[in-house]
N, C-alpha and C positions, 0 to 999 in steps of 0.2 A: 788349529783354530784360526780364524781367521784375523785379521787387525784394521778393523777399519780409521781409514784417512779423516773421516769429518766426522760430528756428535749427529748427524742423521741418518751417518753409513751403521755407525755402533747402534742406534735407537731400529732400526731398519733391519739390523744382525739381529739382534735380541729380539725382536718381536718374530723373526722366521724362527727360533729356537725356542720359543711358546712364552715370552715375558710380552703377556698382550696388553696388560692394564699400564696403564697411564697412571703413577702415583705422583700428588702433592704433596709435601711438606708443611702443615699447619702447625703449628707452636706444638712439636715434637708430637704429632700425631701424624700418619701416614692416612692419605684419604686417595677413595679411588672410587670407577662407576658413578660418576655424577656424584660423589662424596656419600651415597649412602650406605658404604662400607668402608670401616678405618681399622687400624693396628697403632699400636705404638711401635713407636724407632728400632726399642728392645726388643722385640716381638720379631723381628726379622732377621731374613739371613742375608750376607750380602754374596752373592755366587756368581756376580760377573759385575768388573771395573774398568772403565776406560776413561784416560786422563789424555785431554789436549791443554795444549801451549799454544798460545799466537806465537806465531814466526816472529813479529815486530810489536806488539799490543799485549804487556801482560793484564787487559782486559779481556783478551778473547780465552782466558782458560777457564775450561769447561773441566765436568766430572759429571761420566753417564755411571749408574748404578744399575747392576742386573739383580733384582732382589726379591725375595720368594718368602712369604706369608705362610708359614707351615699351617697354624691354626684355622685360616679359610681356604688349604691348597691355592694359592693365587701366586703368580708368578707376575713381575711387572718391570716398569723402568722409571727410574728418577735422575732427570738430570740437571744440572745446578753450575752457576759458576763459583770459581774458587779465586783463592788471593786476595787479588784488590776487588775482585769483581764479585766476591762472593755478598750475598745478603744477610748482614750481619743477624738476623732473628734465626737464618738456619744453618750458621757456621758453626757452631757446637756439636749438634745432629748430624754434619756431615764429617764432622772430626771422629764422631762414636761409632759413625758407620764406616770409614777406610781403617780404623784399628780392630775392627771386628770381622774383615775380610780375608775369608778362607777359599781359594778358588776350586771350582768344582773339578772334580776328576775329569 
């Protein structure tokens, strides 16, 4: 598999592997398509993760999510900063999604 350098190379990877939707994180609901379809956090699987570091700036760390909606087959991507840079409303939901991470075969 491949490892990509930047969070648009991994967002870029994932979408040619069929994670087409664009998901939000709203106060631990997952929304996607113009928001008129959602999931909860629980509700997902997480089946591809990719973690960047700023070289100098631990503001620039990111965390892409490759994550897959069994209940409406939807396959998507979410991606978020973490650390210091994470946004404190979705750093819980992002703590529940890396501990629930099984990578796919």
């Amino acid at each position: 598999m491949d490892s990509p350098d930047t969070v648009t190379d991994a967002v870029k990877l994932l979408a040619a592997e069929g994670y087409g939707e664009d998901f939000e994180l709203v106060g631990g609901v997952l929304q996607w398509g113009d928001r008129q379809a959602t999931c909860t956090v629980g509700d997902v699987q997480v089946e591809r993760l990719y973690r960047f570091e700023g070289p100098s700036d631990p503001g620039d760390e990111m965390i892409v999510f490759g994550l897959y909606d069994p209940a409406s087959d939807t396959r998507g991507t979410l991606a978020s900063g973490f650390g210091p840079s994470a946004d404190p409303e979705v750093l819980d939901h992002l703590v529940g999604l890396t501990t629930r991470y099984r990578p796919m075969p």
